[in-house]
N, C-alpha and C positions, 0 to 999 in steps of 0.2 A: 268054214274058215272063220265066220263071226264068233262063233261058240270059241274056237279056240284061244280066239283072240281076249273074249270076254272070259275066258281059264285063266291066259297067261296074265292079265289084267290082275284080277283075284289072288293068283298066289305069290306076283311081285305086291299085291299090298299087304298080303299076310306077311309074308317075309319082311318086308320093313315096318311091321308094325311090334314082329317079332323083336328084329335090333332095335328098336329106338326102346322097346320093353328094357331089353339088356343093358341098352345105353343107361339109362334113368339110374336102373338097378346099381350099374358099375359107378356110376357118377355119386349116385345116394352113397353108397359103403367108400367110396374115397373120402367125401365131404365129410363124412362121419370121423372117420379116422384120423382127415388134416384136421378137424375143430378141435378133436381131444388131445392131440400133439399140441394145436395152436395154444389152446390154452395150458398146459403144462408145461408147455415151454416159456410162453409169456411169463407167469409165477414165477418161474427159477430167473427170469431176468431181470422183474420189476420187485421180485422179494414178496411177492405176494400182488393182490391185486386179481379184477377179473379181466379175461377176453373172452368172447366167441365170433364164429363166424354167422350168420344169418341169409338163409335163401329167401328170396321175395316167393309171394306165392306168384302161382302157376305153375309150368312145365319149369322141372329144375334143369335142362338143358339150357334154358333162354333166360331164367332168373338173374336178376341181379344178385349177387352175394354185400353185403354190409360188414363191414371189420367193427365189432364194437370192444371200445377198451379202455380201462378203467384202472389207472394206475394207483397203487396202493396209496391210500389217505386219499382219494379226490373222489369228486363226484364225476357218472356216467358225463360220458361227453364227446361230442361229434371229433372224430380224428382230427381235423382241422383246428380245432383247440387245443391239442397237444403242442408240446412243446417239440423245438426239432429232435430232440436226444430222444424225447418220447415215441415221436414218428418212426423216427430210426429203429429204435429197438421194438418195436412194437414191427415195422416191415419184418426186418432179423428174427422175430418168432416165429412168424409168417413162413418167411421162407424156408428156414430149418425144419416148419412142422408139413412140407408140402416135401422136401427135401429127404424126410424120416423116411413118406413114403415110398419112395423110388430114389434111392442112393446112390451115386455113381462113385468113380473110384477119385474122381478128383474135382475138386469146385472152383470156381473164379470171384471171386468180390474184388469191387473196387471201388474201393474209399468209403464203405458203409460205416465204418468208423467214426468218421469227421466230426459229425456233431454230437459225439458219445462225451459226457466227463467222464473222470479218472476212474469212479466208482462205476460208471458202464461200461466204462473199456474192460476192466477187469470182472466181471459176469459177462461179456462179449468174449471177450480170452478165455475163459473158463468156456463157454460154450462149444467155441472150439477147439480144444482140451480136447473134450470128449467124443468128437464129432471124428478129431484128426485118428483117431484107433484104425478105424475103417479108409477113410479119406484124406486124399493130399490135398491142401489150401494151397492156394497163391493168392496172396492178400497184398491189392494195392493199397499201402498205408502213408501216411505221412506220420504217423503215432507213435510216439515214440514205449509207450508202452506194448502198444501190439508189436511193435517189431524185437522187443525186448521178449516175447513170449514164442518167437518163432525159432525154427531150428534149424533155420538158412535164410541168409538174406542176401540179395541182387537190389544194386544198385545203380542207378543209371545219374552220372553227372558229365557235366562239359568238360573237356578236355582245353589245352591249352588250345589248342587250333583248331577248336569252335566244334568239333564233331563230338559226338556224344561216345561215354565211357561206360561201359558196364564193370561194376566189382563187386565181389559174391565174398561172402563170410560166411563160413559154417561154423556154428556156434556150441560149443561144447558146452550142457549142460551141468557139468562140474565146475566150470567156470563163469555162469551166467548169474550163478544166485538165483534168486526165486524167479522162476519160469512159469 
């Protein structure tokens, strides 16, 4: 019975040393694939400019990961020195480049927008442009630019007798101007 026992001991450690081999592996070729999305995506939204992500050493299970980013004309600098429009779109790469690799058929944001200017709302719009071929947004906005780029919009205001209204516009693109 000891023997047996000292068997099954043995090939439940091999076996988990086997997954966490695979883990590492599947974990390494994702990280790999979100950094090079991350940063190709970052460029098309800061117009240039560098990011990466960064695994601390030891086991890349347990690692901390580092977002470093570097918007075009500035020097490196801790995220927390960004500005919020920077934060923002710098998350927005983030997520899009984590998003690349596993798609789904429709996505939620809300209010990533907010602290975007005019000139980020529009490479944010543009992003999802190209995003929306495969996938349906629903984009909580108060912007009047991203709502200007959508191709349905739901609306929710007060009614006279204080209960809440929904009203939806589908927006013809013949009639919207630049979309």
């Amino acid at each position: 019975q000891k023997a047996d026992l000292e068997n099954g001991i043995e090939i439940l450690k091999e076996t988990i040393d086997r997954i966490n081999h695979e883990a590492r592996r599947v974990f390494r070729d994702t990280f790999d694939t979100v950094n090079d999305n991350f940063q190709e995506i970052f460029r098309a939204l800061f117009e240039g400019g560098e990011a990466c992500l960064m695994l601390q050493d030891g086991d890349p299970l347990e690692a901390e990961i580092n977002i470093l980013a570097t918007p075009s004309g500035k020097k490196l600098q801790a995220l927390s020195m960004l500005s919020g429009g920077e934060k923002a779109l710098t998350a927005i790469a983030l997520l899009f480049a984590i998003y690349r690799v596993r798609p789904s058929p429709f996505c939620i944001l809300d209010e990533v927008d907010a602290p975007l200017d005019d000139a980020n709302i529009l490479r944010f719009n543009q992003l999802i442009r190209q995003y929306a071929v495969e996938t349906q947004f629903l984009i909580v906005t108060h912007n009047k630019r991203t709502m200007e780029a959508a191709d349905c919009l739901f609306g929710v205001t007060l009614g006279e007798d204080g209960t809440s209204k929904m009203v939806s516009v589908k927006i013809d693109s013949g009639d919207a101007g630049e979309n």
